[in-house]
C-alpha positions, 0 to 999 in steps of 0.5 A, a space after each residue: 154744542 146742539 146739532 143744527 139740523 135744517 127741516 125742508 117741507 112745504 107742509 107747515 104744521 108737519 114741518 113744525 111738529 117735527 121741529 117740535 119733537 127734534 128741539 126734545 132732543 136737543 137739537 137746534 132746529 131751522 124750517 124751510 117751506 121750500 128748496 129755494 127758500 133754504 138755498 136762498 138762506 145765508 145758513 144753508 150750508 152751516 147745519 150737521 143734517 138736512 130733512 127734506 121732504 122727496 114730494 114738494 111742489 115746485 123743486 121736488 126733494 130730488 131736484 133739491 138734491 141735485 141742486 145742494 150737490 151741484 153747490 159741493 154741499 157734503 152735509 148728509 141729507 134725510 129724506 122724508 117719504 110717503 108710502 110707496 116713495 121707496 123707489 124715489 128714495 133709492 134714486 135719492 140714496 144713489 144721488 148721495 143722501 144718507 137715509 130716508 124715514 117714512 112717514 108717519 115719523 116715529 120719534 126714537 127711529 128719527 133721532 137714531 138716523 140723525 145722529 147715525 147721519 152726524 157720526 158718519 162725517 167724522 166716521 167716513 175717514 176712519 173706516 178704510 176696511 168698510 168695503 172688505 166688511 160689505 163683502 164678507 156679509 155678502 158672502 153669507 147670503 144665498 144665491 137667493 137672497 143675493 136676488 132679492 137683495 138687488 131687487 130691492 136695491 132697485 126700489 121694488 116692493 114685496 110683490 113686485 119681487 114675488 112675481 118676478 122670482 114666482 113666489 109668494 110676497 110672505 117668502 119675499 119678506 122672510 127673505 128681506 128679514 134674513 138678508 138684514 140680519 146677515 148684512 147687519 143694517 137695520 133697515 131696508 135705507 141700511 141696506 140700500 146705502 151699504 149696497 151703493 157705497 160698494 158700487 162708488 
C-alpha cells in the first residue's frame, strides 16, 4: 500500500512541484492550499505524514499545529521552512511535530524524513530504552558543547551563539558538527527532537 502523505502550503506551484517529486517516490499524494482547507476535508485524518509549510497567511503552519492537536490528530507532521524559520521550527517541534526541512527542498533529505516520520509510529512503542541511549550520548559531550547544544535547542543561530559564549560563529559550527556526531542524528531538526523527547 502507497503512503499517504498530505502537502499544506498556500503556494500552488511549490505545492505541486513537490507533490510531483514525492508521487517519484511512490507516495500517494493530497494538496491543500490552506489549514482550514485540509481540516474541512473528509480525509484529514486518514494520511501516513502532513507537510506543512510554517508561513501562510491566515492560520500560519503553528496555528495549524495547534488546531490538528486540539483534534488528538497523532499523524507526524513536517514542517517546511524558510531561511531563518529555525526559531519558529523549534516552537513547531516543542508542540509536537516530527521534523522540519528547509527550503529549498532537496529531493533524497525529503523522502528520508518521510519515511523516518512513518517508521517512527510503528518504532514509538518498541523503543523503551530510547531515553537511557539519549543520555549516554549526553554524557559524551563536553561541558561546551553541552552549552551550545541548549542554545541551539532555543533556536539560536551561529553567531547569536558565538556572541553569547564570545567566540567566533567558525567554532560555534565546529561545535554543532562534533555534537551531531556524538549524539548521532543527522541534523540540527534530529538533534532539536532528541533533545525534546528527553524533557517530555
Amino acid at each position: 500500500m502507497k503512503q499517504r502523505v498530505a502537502i499544506i502550503d498556500d503556494d500552488a506551484p511549490a505545492r505541486t512541484a513537490l507533490a510531483e517529486v514525492l508521487k517519484t517516490y511512490g507516495y500517494a499524494v493530497a494538496e491543500y492550499g490552506s489549514g482550514q482547507e485540509f481540516m474541512a476535508s473528509p480525509e484529514w485524518d486518514t494520511y501516513h505524514c502532513i507537510l506543512l509549510d510554517i508561513r501562510m497567511p491566515g492560520a500560519d503552519g503553528i496555528e495549524v499545529q495547534k488546531r490538528l492537536r486540539a483534534r488528538d490528530l497523532r499523524t507526524p507532521i513536517i514542517f517546511i521552512t524558510g531561511h531563518g524559520d529555525v526559531p519558529l521550527a523549534v516552537r513547531a517541534m516543542r508542540g509536537g511535530a516530527f521534523d522540519f526541512v528547509e527550503k529549498p527542498v532537496h529531493d533524497d533529505e525529503l523522502n528520508a524524513v518521510i519515511e523516518a516520520a512513518v517508521a517512527s509510529v510503528r518504532q514509538e512503542a518498541a523503543e523503551p530504552d530510547e531515553e537511557a541511549r539519549y543520555f549516554e550520548r549526553v554524557g559524551r559531550l563536553t561541558p561546551r558543547e553541552r552549552e551550545v547544544m541548549d542554545l541551539v535547542v532555543e533556536g539560536r543561530s551561529s553567531a547569536a551563539i558565538g556572541a553569547i559564549l564570545g567566540v567566533s560563529h567558525r567554532t560555534v559550527d565546529h561545535h554543532r558538527a562534533r555534537i551531531l556526531e556524538k549524539m548521532e542524528v543527522a541534523s540540527i531538526a534530529g538533534l532539536i527532537r532528541a533533545v525534546l523527547r528527553s524533557r517530555q
